[in-house]
C-alpha positions as CSV (number, residue, x, y, z in Angstrom):
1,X,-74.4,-0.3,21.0
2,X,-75.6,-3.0,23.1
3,X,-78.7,-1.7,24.7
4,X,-80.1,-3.1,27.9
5,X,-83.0,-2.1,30.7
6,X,-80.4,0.2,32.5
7,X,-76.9,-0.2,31.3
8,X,-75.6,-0.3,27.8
9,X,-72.1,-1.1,26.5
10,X,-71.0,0.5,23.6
11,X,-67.8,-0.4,21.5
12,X,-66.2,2.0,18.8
13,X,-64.7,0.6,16.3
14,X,-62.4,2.0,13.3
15,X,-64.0,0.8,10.0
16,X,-61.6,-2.3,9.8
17,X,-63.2,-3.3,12.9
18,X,-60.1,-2.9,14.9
19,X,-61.9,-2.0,18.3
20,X,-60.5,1.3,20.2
21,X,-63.0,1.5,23.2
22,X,-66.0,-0.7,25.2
23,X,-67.3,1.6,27.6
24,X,-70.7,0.4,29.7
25,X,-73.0,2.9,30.6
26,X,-75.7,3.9,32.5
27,X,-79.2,4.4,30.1
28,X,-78.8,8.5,30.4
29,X,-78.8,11.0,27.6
30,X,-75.7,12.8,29.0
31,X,-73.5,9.5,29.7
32,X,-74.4,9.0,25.9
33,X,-73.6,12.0,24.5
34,X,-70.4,11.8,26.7
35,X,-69.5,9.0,25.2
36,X,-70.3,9.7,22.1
37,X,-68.3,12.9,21.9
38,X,-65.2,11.1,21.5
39,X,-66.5,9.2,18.1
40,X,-66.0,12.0,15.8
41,X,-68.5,14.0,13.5
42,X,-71.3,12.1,12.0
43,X,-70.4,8.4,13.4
44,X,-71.8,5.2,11.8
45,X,-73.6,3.8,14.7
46,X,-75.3,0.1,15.3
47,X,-77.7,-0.1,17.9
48,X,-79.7,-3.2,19.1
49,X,-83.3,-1.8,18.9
50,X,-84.8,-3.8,22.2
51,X,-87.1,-2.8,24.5
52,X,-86.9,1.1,25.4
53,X,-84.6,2.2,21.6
54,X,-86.2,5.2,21.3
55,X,-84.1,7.0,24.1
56,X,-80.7,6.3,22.3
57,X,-81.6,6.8,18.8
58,X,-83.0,10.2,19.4
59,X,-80.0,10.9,21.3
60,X,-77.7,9.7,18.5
61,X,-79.5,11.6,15.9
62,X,-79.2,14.6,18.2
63,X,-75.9,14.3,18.0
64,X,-75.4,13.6,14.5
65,X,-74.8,9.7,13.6
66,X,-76.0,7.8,11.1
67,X,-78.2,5.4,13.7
68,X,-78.7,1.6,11.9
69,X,-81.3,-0.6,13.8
70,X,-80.5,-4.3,14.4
């Protein structure tokens, strides 16, 4: 997950990095979870901890991913 101010893209990926889906969204809990929905139970999920991370890796831990800062 590429997070920025207000929009964020996020790519899913299978785990030989062949790449399924690059969606951008707006920075909202709902578009996340949204998204999200469609990555399966307990997804492995890389997220650029920038200015204003705490939003999305709550939200991801809501929802059940494994949440890895970079």
């Amino acid at each position: 997950m590429d997070l920025h101010r207000r929009r964020s893209v996020l790519v899913r990926m299978t785990e030989t990095g062949q790449q399924l889906e690059t969606v951008r969204i707006s920075n909202d809990r709902d578009y996340l979870r949204e998204v999200m929905a469609r990555a399966g139970e307990a997804p492995e999920v890389v997220l650029e901890a920038t200015y204003g991370w705490y939003w999305a890796a709550d939200t991801l831990a809501e929802l059940g991913a494994h949440v890895h800062l970079a």
